[in-house]
C-alpha positions, 0 to 999 in steps of 0.5 A, a space after each residue: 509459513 504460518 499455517 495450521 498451527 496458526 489457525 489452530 491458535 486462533 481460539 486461545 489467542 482471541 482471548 489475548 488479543 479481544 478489546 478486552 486486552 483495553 478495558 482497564 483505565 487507560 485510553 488506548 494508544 496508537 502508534 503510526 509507524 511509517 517508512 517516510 512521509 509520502 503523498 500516498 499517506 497524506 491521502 490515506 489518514 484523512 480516511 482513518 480521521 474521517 472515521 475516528 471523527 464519526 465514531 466520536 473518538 476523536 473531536 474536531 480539535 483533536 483532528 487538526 492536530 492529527 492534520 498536523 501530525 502531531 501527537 495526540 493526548 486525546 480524551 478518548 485515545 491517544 495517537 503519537 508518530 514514529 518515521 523511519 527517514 526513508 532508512 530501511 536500518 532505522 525501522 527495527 529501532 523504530 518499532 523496539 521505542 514503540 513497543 518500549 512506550 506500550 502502544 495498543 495498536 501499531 498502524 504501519 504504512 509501506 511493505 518494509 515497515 510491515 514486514 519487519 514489525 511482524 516479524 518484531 511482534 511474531 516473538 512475543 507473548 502478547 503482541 498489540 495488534 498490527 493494522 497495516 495499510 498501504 502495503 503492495 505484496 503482503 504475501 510475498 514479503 511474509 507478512 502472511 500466507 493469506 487472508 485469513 493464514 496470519 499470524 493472529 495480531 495482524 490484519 489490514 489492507 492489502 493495495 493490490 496493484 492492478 498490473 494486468 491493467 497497468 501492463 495492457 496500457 503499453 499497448 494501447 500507447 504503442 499498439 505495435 509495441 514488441 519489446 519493453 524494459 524494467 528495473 528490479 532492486 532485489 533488496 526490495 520485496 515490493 520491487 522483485 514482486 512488482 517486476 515478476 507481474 510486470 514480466 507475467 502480464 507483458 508476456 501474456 501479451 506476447 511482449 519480450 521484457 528485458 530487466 535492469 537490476 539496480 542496488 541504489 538510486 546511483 544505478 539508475 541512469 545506467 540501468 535505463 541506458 542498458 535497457 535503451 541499448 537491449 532495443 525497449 520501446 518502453 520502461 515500465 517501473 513498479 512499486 519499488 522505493 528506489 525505482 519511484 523515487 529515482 524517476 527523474 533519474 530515469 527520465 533523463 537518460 530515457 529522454 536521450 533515446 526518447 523511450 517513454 517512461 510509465 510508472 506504477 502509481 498516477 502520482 508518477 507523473 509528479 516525477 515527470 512519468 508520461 503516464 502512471 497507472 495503478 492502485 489509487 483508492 488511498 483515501 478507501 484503504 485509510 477508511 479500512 484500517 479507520 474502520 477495523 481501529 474503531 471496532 476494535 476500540 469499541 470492543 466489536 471486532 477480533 483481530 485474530 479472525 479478521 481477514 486481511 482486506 484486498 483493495 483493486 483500483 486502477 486510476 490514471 494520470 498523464 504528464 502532458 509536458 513530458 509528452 511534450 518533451 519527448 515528442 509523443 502523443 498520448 492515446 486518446 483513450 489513455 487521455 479520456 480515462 486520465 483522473 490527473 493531467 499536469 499540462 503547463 506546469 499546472 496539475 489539474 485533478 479530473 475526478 471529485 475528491 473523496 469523502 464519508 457520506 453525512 449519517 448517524 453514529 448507529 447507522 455509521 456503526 452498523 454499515 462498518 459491521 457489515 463491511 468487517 463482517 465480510 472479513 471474518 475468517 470462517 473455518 470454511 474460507 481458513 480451510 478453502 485457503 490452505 487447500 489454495 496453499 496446498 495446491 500452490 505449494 504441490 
């Protein structure tokens, strides 16, 4: 989509879109763009905090009232909220205010929220730049065609779900599992990309997969029925906001059949899921998108150059109740490689919680260089991708 006259920009619009855009008398301004407040989120800005801390932009007092969420009229930046209330129709007119008010950096969580904004900001001369993070198919939503093939302004964290793993776990639950079934919300990007992967990688396995299509949360009790009555063995949900927000919807009418549920995220099992499975580094992509924050401020990187960042991560979690509920035993594997279990009610967190490692502001610096250093977007990795793009496209 973007392509070489994107590439072939680069140079000319680096000049637009360098910190220098930010040396006048002015803090620069972020503004947080999201879809709706999700416990995902809630554990990825401590990174971005973290980071802006030890990069001394923000100090101890300024980040207990970003704990808050509240805004910010800081001393080195300044930092203001925008939400969408979960309503796809109030994201255009959540990122035009933004723009209106002449944020530096928009920082969007959620794949729709990305998408839209780029598409906002791709009409303008000079853009301020987007950092996105907590978005599952940048590239199938048109958020860019690759790493370093992107509109110039754009760069983030890329949470690649690790579905082959997610998908082989059916297996390991129900070793003589042959059929499975899933949702698909066709309105979604993140949903229809979910569904293809769920498909790709169960049948890899030699599973047949049957799949429910929905158009609201309403659709859902009578989605799962469907599958129950094509003879699932399991539902498999992925990353689509209806599906993951309608769980107890689908457990109620999996239970009547006592089809296990699993889902896409370990913080299903919060919903009732018996097992969740997938991306779980949150905390690691709000210290990306901290890190590219904080180099751009201080003049060190170049949006236009930067790749955007891949992340994989597989954490699981297991909802003992639910076991309960529907008579089932969790794989002991399954259970030996749980970071979560909800047993009695009571949620019990199986791994330590995440932090940035104590050292100085110059070693601090120098470790985030290295690891931007590894985005950088080369004549050699654009043209290694477009070859890439190529060779799909034939």
């Amino acid at each position: 989509m973007y392509r070489k006259s994107i590439v072939l920009s680069l140079v000319l619009l680096a000049l637009l879109l360098t910190p220098a855009a930010l040396a006048d008398d002015d803090k620069p301004t972020i503004a947080f763009l999201r879809y709706r407040a999700t416990g995902t989120e809630d554990i990825a800005k401590p990174g971005i905090w973290d980071i802006l801390q030890a990069h001394e932009l923000i100090s101890p007092s300024e980040r207990e009232l970003l704990d808050e969420n509240l805004d910010l009229d800081g001393e080195h930046i300044n930092v203001y909220w925008l939400d969408a209330a979960g309503d796809v129709t109030n994201i255009n007119a959540m990122v035009e205010k933004t723009l209106d008010r002449g944020a530096d950096i928009l920082l969007t969580f959620s794949t729709p929220v990305t998408q839209i904004t780029a598409n906002i900001t791709k009409e303008m001369e000079d853009p301020p730049i987007l950092l996105f993070a907590i978005v599952s198919a940048p590239y199938s939503a048109g958020i860019a065609d690759a790493p370093c093939i992107k509109m110039p302004h754009i760069t983030g964290t890329h949470m690649s779900i690790p579905y082959e793993q997610y998908v082989a776990l059916s297996q390991v639950q129900m070793p003589d599992i042959q059929t499975i079934g899933t949702i698909v919300d066709p309105a979604q990007t993140q949903s229809v990309y979910g569904v293809s992967q769920i498909t790709r990688f169960a049948e890899a396995l030699g599973l047949t997969v049957e799949v429910a299509s929905i158009a609201s949360t309403a659709d859902l009790p009578q989605a799962t029925a469907s599958l129950a009555d094509k003879g699932v063995e399991m539902v498999m949900i992925g990353a689509g906001y209806r599906e993951s927000r309608g769980i107890p919807a689908v457990l109620s009418a999996a239970e009547d059949y006592g089809i296990p549920v699993f889902g896409v995220s370990p913080r299903f099992i919060y919903h009732g899921a018996l097992v969740g499975a997938g991306f779980d580094d949150f905390y690691g992509e709000g210290l990306t998108v901290g890190r590219m924050i904080a180099a751009y401020i201080d003049g060190a990187l170049d949006i236009s150059t930067t790749g955007i960042s891949s992340r994989v991560n597989l954490g699981v979690a297991v909802n003992l109740d639910t076991a309960e509920e529907f008579g089932i035993t969790v794989a002991d594997s399954i259970l030996d490689s749980a970071v979560m279990v909800i047993e009695g009610g009571e949620l019990t967190v199986l791994s330590e919680p995440p932090s940035l490692p104590e050292m100085s502001l110059e070693a601090r610096k120098a470790e985030d260089a290295a690891f931007l250093a590894e985005l950088e977007c080369t004549p050699e990795r654009i043209a290694e991708e477009e070859a890439t793009l190529g060779t799909a496209r034939d």
